[in-house]
N, C-alpha and C positions, 0 to 999 in steps of 0.2 A: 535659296541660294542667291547670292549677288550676282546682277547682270554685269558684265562687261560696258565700257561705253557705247562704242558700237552698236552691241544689241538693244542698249536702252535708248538709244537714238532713233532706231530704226523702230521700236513699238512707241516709239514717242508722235514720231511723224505718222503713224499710220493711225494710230487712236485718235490724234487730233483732225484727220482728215473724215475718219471714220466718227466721231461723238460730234464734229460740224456741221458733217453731210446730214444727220440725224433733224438739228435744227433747222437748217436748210430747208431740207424735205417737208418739214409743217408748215412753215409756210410762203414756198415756193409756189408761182403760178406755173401751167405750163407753158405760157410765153412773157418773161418777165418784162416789166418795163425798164426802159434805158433812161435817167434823167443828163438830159445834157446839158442845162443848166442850173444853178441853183441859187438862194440868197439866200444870207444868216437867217430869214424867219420864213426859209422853205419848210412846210410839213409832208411828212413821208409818214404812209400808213405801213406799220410794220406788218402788216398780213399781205402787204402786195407786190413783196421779191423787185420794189425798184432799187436800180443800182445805181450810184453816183459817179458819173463820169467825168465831171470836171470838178475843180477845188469850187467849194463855199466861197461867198465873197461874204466875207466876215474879219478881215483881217488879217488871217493867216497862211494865207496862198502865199505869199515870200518870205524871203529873208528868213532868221534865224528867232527862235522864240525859244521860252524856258521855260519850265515847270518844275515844282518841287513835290516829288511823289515819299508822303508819310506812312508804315506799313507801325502797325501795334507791337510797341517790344522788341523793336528791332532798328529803328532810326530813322532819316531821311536821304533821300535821295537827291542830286541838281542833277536834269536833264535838260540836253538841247534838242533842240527841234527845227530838222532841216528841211523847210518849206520850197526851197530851190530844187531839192532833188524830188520830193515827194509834196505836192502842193494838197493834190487830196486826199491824201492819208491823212498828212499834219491839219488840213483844216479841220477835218471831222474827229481827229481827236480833240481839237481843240476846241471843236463847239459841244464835246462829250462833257470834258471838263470844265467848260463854263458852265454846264448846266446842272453839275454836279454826279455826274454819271456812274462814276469811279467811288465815288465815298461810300465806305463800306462794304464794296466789295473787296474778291481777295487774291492770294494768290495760289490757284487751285493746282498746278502743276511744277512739280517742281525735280529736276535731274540733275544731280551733282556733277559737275565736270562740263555743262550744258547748256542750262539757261533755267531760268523761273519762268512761268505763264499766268496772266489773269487777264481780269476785266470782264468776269466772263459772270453774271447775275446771276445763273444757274449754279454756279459754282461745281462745273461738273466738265465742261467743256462744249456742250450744246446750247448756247445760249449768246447774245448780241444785244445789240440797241435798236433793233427793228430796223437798221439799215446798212445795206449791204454797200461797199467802195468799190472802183477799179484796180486791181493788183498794180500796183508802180514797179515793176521790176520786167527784167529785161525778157526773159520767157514770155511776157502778155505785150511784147511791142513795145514799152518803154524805157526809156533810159535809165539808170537807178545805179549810182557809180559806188555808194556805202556798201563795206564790206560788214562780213557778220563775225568782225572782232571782237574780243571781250571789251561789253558793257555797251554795245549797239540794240538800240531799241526795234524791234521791227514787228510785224501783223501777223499774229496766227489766222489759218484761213484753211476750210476746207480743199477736196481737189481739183476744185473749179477755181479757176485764179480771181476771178470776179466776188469770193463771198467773203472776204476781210469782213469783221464789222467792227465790234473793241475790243475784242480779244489781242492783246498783244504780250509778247514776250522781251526778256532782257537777256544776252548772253555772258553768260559766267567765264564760260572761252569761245574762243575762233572755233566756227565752223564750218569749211570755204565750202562743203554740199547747197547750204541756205541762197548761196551769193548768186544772184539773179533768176530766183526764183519764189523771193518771199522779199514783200517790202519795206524795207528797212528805211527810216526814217527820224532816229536821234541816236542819242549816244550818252553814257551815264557822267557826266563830267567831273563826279564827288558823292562818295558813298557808298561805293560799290561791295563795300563792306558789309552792307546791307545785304545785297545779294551770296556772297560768300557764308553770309551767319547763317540766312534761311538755308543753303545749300547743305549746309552740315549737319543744322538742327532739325529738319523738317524730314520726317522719313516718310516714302510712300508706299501706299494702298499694295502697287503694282508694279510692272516693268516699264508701263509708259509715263509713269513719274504721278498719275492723280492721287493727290492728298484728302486723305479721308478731311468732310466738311469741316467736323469739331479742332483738327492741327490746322486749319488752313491759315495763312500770315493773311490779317487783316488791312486793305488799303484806306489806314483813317480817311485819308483826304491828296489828293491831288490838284493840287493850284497853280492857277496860271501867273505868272509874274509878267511877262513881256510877248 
């Protein structure tokens, strides 16, 4: 039987908290370390639950950047990237994507009416870059004025506000529950169509939207322009 929005909303947020907390939990120290500063050829051991406090100095801590996210059979994307509002969200995806982080992976969640979710190497929704951000949004103390409109880019993340890592989502529609609680940080500028095809042609597994592996929409490549 088909779920309502609603309900598919609400198993959506609680899986994603719940298959996060999962990766978290492996490997999680019992007293994590805090990085409070960082440079572009900072290395972070992904077995030791440090979290990034401040933006990368790589470039990307201001102003406005773009990227063009390719998904297989389905088209491209322009996205902007609001480094003003969310300095180290945007830097750390952006030293994701210069490193090629995103290529090949996919887009493992998907809720029509909703959003799409990837980035995620596990392709399951427990999985990361071995490195955990600070939440940008207003629940964890910071400011974070982007609403979660349709085609707003923002951080999937367990129930600890602190374990963003690349997992992030695109919203298909508005959905004002997200708005200062989940960090939102670009927005789809052209393509969104993109997101619309997958939303229609992609059915899922479940109620909380995970896409069996072999459907999942492929992220050929994700490139940085500016």
């Amino acid at each position: 039987m088909e779920q309502g929005p609603a309900i598919t909303r609400r198993a959506f947020l609680a899986a994603m908290a719940a298959t996060s907390t999962l990766a978290l939990a492996a490997c999680e120290p019992a007293v994590p370390d805090t990085i409070d500063s960082a440079s572009e050829d900072s290395t972070f051991d992904p077995s030791s639950g440090e979290v990034l406090s401040q933006a990368l100095d790589n470039g990307f801590s201001s102003g406005t950047h773009h990227v063009t996210i390719e998904v297989s059979g389905y088209g491209s994307m322009d996205v902007e990237l609001y480094a003003d509002s969310a300095p180290i969200t945007v830097s750390n995806f952006c030293d994701l994507v210069q490193r090629g982080f995103y290529d090949g992976l996919t887009f493992h969640r998907v809720v029509s009416g909703f959003m799409i979710q990837g980035g995620d190497p596990n392709g399951d929704g427990t999985g990361g870059s071995g490195r955990r951000i600070k939440g940008e949004f207003t629940a964890n103390g910071i400011a974070n004025s982007i609403l979660h409109k349709r085609g707003v880019v923002s951080m999937a993340r367990a129930t600890d506000y602190d374990s963003a890592s690349s997992q992030f989502f695109i919203m298909q529609q508005q959905d004002t529950d997200l708005d200062g609680t989940y960090a939102a940080f670009g927005r789809v500028t052209s393509g969104m169509e993109v997101v619309d095809s997958i939303c229609s042609k992609v059915k899922p597994q479940d109620s909380s939207g995970l896409v069996a592996k072999a459907d999942q929409p492929v992220i050929t490549k994700i490139a940085l322009l500016d």
